[in-house]
KETOR-876344 format. One line per field, with one value per residue (C-alpha): residue number from 1; residue in three letters; x, y, z. Coordinates in steps of 0.05 Angstrom, whole numbers. Layout:
% KETOR-876344
k <- c(NUM, ...)
r <- c(ala, ...)
px <- c(X, ...)
py <- c(Y, ...)
pz <- c(Z, ...)
//
This chain:
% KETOR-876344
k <- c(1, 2, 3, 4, 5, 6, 7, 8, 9, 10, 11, 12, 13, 14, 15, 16, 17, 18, 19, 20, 21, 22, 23, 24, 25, 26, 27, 28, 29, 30, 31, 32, 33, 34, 35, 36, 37, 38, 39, 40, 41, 42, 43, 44, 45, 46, 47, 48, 49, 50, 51, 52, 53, 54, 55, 56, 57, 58, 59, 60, 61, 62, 63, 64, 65, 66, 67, 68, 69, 70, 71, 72, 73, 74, 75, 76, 77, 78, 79, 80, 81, 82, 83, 84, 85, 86, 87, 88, 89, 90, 91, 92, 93, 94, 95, 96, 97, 98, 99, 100, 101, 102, 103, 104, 105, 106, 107, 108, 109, 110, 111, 112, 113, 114, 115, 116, 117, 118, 119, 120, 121, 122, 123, 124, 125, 126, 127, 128, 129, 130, 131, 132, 133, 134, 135, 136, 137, 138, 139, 140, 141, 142, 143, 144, 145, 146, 147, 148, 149, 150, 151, 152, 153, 154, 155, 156, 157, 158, 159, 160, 161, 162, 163, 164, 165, 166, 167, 168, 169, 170, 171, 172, 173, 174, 175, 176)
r <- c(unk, unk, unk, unk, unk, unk, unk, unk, unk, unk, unk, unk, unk, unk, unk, unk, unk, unk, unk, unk, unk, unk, unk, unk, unk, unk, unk, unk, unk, unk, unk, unk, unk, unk, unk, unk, unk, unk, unk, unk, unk, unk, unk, unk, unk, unk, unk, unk, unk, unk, unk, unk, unk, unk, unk, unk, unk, unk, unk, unk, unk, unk, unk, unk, unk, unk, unk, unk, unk, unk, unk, unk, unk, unk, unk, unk, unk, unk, unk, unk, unk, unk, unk, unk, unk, unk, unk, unk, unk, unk, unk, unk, unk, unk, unk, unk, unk, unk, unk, unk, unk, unk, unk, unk, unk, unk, unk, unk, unk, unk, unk, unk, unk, unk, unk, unk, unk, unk, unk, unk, unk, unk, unk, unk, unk, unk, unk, unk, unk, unk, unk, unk, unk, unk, unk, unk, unk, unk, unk, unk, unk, unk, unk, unk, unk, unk, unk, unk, unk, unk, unk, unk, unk, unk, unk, unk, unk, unk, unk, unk, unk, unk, unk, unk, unk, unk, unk, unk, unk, unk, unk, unk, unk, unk, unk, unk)
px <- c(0, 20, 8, 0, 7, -33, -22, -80, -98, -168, -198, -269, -311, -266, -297, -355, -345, -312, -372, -420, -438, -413, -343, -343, -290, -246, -250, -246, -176, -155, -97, -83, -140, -119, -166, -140, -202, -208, -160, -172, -129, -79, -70, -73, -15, 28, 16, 39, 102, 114, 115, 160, 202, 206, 224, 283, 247, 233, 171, 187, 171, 101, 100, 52, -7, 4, -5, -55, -84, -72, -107, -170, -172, -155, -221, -264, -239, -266, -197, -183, -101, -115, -138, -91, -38, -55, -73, 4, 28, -10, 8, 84, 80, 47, 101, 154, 126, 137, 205, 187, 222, 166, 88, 40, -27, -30, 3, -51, -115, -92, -78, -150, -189, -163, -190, -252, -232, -213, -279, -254, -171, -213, -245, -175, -144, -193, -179, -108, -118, -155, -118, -55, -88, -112, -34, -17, -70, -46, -71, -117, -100, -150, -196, -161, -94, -115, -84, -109, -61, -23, -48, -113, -103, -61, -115, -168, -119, -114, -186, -206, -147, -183, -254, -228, -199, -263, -319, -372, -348, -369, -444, -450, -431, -484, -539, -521)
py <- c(0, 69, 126, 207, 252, 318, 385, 429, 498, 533, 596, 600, 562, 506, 489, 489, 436, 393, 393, 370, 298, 266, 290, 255, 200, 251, 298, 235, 236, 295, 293, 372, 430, 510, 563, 628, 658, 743, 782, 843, 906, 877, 805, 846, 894, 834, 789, 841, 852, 777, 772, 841, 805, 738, 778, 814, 877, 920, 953, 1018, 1014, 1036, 1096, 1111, 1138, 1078, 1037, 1062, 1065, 991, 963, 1010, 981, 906, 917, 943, 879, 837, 823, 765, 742, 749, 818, 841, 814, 840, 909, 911, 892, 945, 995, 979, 974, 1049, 1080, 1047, 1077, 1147, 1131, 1133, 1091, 1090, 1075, 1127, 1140, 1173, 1109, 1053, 1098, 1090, 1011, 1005, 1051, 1000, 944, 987, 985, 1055, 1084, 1080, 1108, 1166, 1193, 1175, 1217, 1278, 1271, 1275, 1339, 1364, 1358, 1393, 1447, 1465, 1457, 1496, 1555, 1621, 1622, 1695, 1743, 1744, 1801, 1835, 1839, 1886, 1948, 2003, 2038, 2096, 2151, 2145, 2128, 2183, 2233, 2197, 2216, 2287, 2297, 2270, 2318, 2370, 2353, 2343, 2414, 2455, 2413, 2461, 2454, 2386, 2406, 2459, 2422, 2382, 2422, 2460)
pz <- c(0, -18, 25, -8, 40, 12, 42, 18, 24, 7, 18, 59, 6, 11, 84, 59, 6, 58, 106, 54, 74, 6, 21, 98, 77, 50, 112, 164, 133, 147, 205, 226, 196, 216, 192, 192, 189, 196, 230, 269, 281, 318, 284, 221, 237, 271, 210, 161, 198, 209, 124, 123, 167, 133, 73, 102, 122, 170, 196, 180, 103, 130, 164, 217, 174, 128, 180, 196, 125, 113, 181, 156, 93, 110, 155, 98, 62, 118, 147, 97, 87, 16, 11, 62, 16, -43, -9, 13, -49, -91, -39, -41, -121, -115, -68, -116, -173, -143, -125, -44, 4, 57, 39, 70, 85, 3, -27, 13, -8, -85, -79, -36, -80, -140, -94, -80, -7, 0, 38, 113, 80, 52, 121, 157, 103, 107, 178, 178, 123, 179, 233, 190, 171, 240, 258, 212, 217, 248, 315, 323, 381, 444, 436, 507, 470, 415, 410, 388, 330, 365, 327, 350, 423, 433, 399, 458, 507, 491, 480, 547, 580, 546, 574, 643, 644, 629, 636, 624, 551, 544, 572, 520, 464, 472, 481, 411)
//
């Protein structure tokens, strides 16, 4: 007797093929199943830099606000290996293209809007816009610290010197 060892791999669908009764003999065969299933934030981000690190990389190829970008979007795509793959691999491909070293928040919205994935990278993105520009917005002056101009506070001062020294003036002028 010969013995094949088989070492198969599927995507979601492929459970379900294996549950239906016809395929019990097949599936009483199977020695070790692992199903990777969806991966949140965290599982996302540490299985992203598990592959950068198998390749020789280092997590820094992302910055922070591509980071970011990429969990957002790996989300949208239901968390799924294969999308957060792909989603890395477009986004690298995109900051290559422009000649960048490290992928930002700019470089994972164009790889998930390809993947129509790019809804939740949008509102991060306005959000970061918005957050810059309030940074970088001249901050106004308190309305107790503004000055008259000189010209015309010194004119107030000598009018009301005036007033004080004959104030009978004052009382006439209005009366006229």
């Amino acid at each position: 007797t010969k013995l094949i060892q088989v070492f198969l791999l599927g995507q979601e669908e492929l459970m379900h093929t294996i549950t239906r009764p016809e395929m019990e003999p097949f599936k009483q065969r199977i020695t070790n199943l692992e199903i990777l299933g969806t991966l949140n934030a965290d599982r996302t981000r540490k299985y992203i830099l598990h592959r950068i690190q198998v390749a020789g990389g280092k997590s820094s190829i992302f910055s922070d606000t591509g980071w970011e970008a990429v969990v957002l979007a790996s989300g949208t795509g239901g968390g799924m290996p294969r999308i957060i793959n792909t989603l890395c691999d477009r986004s690298l491909g995109v900051a290559f293209e422009k000649e960048k070293t490290v992928v930002d928040v700019d470089d994972v919205f164009e790889a998930a809007e390809g993947m129509q994935i790019g809804k939740e990278v949008f509102h991060y993105k306005v959000a970061l816009r918005s957050k810059e520009r309030k940074k970088e917005a001249p901050t106004l002056p308190e309305s107790n610290s503004i000055k008259e101009p000189e010209a015309l506070s010194e004119g107030t001062e000598q009018m009301s010197s005036r007033e004080s020294e004959t104030p009978g003036v004052e009382n006439q002028n209005r009366r006229s």
